[in-house]
N, C-alpha and C positions, 0 to 999 in steps of 0.2 A: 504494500500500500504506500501509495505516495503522501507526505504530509508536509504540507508547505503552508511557509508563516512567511507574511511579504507584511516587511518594516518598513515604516514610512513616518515623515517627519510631520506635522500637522501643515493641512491644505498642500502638500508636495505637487509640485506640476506633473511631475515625472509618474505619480501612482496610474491616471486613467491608460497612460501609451503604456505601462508593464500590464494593467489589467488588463489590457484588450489583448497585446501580446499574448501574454499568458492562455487566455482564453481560446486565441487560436493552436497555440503550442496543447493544450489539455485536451483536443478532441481524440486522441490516441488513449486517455487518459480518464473516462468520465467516473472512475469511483475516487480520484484525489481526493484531500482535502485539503482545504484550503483557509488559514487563518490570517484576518487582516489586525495590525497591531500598530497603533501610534505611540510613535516614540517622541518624550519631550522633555525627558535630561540625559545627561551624560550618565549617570548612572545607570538607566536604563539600557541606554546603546551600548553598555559594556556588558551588561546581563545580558543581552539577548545574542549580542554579537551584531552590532547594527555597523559598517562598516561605509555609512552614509546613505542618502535616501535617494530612492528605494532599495534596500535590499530584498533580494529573495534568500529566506533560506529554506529548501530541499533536505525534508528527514535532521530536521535538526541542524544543518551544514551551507554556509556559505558558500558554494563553489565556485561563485567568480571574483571571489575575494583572494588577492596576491598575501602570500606569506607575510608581509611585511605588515600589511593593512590593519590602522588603528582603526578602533571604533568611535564612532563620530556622526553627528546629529547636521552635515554638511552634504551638499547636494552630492549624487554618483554619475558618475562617466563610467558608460562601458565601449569598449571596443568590439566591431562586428567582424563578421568573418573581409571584409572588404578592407577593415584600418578605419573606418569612418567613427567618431565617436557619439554617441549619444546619452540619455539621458533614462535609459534600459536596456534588457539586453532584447537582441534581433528574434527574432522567432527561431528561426535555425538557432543559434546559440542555445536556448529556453528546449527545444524539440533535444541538442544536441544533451546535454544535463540532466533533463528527465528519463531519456531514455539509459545515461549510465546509471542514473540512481538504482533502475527498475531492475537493472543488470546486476548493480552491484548494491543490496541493498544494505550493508555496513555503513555508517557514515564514512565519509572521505577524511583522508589526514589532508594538510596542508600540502604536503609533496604532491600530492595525488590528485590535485584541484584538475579537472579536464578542460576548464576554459582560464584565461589570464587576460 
């Protein structure tokens, strides 16, 4: 089972373009779950692992979150498969994570991240 919790900062521009994202990436997927959570201190974005807004995290796991990556209540840039950057990730990206999760369903360590 898939369990995804998508972190976001209050009114985030960036949460409707990952929810629709997301929503195309989940038709492979229709028993997900899916938890929406606003994040509004730094203490929180450390508990949860919020690594800027929006995060997804996938079973617990950030996976397009780089080794290095503070947590932080600051907007996210991702990178697509093209180099382009935006403000979620691509559907292929989102299609590309979900289906490792369903493969590999352990949480991921940091080394193991499949997208950067």
């Amino acid at each position: 089972m898939l369990e995804l919790t998508v972190l976001t900062v209050p009114d985030c521009p960036n949460e409707p373009v990952l929810r629709e994202r997301l929503a195309r990436a989940l038709t492979a997927y229709p028993h997900a779950s899916i938890t929406h959570r606003v994040i509004d201190d730094e203490a929180d974005a450390v508990r949860w692992g919020m690594h800027g807004s929006p995060t997804l995290l996938i079973n617990g796991v950030d996976v397009f979150a780089t080794p290095e990556a503070a947590p932080s209540l600051s907007c996210r840039l991702y990178q697509d498969e093209t180099g382009s950057t935006g403000g979620a990730p691509s559907v292929t990206a989102l299609c590309q994570a979900l289906g490792h999760a369903v493969r590999n369903p352990e949480p991921a360590k940091h080394r193991d991240r499949i997208v950067r």
